[in-house]
N, C-alpha and C positions, 0 to 999 in steps of 0.2 A: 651417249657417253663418249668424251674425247678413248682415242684407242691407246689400252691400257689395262691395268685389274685394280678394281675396289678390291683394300685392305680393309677397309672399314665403309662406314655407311658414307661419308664424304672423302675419304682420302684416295686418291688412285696414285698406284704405282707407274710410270708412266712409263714409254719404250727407250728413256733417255735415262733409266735406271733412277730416277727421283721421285720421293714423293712431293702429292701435290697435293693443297687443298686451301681451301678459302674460310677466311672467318669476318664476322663483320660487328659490332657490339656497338648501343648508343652509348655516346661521348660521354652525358651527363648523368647513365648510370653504372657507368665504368671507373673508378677512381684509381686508377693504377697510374696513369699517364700523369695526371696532376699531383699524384705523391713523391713521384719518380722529378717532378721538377721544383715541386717544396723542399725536398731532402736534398738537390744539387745546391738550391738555394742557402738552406740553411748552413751546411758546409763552407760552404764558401761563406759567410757571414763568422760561423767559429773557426774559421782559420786566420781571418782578419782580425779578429777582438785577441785571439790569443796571440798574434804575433807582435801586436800594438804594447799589451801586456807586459809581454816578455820581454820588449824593447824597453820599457821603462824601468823594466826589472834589474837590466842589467847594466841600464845608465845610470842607476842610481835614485832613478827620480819618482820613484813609486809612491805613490799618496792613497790612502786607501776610498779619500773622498774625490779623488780624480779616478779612482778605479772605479766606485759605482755610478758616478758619471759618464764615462765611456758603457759600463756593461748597459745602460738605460739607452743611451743614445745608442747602443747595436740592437738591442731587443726592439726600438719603436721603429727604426727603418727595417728590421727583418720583419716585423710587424704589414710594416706597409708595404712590404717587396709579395709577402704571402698573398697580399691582397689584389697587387697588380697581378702577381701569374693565376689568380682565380678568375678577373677580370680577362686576361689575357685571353686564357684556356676558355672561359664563356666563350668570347669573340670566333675563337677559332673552332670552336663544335657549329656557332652560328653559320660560319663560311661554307663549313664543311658538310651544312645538310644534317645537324645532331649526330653523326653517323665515322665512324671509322672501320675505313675496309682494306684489307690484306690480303695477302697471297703468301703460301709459305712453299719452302721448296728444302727436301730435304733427301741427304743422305749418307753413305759410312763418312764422310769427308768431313759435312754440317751442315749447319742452318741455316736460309736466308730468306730474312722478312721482307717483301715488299709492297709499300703501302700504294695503295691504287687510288684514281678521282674518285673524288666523292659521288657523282652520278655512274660507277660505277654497279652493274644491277647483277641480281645472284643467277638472272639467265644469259648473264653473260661467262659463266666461268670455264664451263666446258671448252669453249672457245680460246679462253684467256688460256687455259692448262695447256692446251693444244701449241698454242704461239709460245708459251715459256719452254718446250719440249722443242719445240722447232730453232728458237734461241740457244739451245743449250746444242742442238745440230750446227748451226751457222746457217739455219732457214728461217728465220723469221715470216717472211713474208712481209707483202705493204700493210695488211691488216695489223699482221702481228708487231710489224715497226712504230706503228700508231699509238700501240697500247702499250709496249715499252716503254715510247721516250712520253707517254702520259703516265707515266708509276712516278710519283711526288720522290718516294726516296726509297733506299733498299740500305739493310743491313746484314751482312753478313757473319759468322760465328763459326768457328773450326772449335771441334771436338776436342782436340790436341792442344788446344788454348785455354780450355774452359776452366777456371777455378773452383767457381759454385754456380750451382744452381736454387732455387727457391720454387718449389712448387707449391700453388695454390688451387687447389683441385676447386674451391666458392668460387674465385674468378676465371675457372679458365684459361690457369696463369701458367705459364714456366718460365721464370726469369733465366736467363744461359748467360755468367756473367766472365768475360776473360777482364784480364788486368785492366784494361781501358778500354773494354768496349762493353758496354751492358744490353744486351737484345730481350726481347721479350716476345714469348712462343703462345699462342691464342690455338685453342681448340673446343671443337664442341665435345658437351658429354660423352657422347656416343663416340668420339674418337682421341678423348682424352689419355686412355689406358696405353692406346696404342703406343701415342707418343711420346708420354712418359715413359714407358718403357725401354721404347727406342734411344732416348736421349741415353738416361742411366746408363742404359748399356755399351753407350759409345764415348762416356767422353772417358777420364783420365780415371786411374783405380784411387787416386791420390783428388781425385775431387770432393769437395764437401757437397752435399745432400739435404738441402734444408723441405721438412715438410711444415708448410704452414695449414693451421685448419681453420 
């Protein structure tokens, strides 16, 4: 074990005062990532129909048989946009090996997700915790430089920002949403309690607290 103390069956606290742990979950039996870009989708599709609307509204030109002509022609292109980011979201579990895998790093401050190659393997984490603890020193090392600038993307989330949250204890889930950035917290069973907990207790008294079941 990289040097540190298990909080849980996977998580360790590390000497860089964060915790660390890895989660990894197949693409196409995971539906969070495809909802999370259907509901961007769709938004953006009803903020267009209603502004087109509203525009007619107040020029005067409102026809109610141009109005379900417009709502038909946004329903079949939302239609067909669902269709491409399902198509898309195929494509990219394909690239990806069926497979997404993450790193999480957390502490009183917050969270940050970051998402690692897809030939990334689960013997390699003790290693990886090690080089994120060295990074947070200003030690990386050449190994630990490698596997950095190979981390696809990283998100980060301050407690102090956070408006709500959405826990889904089925998926695994903790959505940590501040005003414009939406992050999403991956844990196993056996150390889900931990983290939820942890979160709760750090972010705002004035945060919302969604439990989904």
């Amino acid at each position: 074990l990289p040097e540190g103390r298990k909080v849980t069956e996977n998580i360790i606290l590390g000497t860089d005062g964060k915790y660390h742990w890895y989660y990894e979950f197949k693409l196409m039996k995971n539906p969070s990532i495809i909802k999370v870009l259907w509901k961007i989708f769709f938004w953006i599709f009803v903020v267009m129909w209603a502004f087109l609307t509203l525009l007619e509204v107040f020029e005067g030109h409102f026809k109610m048989e141009e109005f379900l002509n417009l709502s038909k022609t946004f329903l079949l292109i939302l239609a067909g946009s669902f269709l491409l980011v399902a198509l898309g979201y195929f494509v990219y579990a394909l690239i990806a090996g069926w497979k997404y895998c993450v790193m999480f790093e957390m502490d009183e401050n917050g969270v940050t997700h970051i998402q690692m190659p897809s030939q990334f393997k689960k013997s390699q984490v003790a290693s990886a915790i090690l080089i994120f603890m060295g990074a947070a020193a200003g030690k990386p090392g050449a190994m630990g430089t490698g596997i950095l600038a190979s981390a696809k993307s990283s998100m980060a989330s301050r407690w102090s920002s956070v408006k709500s949250i959405e826990i889904s204890r089925k998926h695994q889930l903790i959505k940590v949403n501040e005003r414009l950035n939406k992050n999403q917290v991956y844990a196993l069973p056996e150390d889900f309690e931990f983290v939820e907990n942890f979160i709760k207790s750090h972010v705002s008294p004035k945060c919302d607290i969604r439990i989904k079941k």
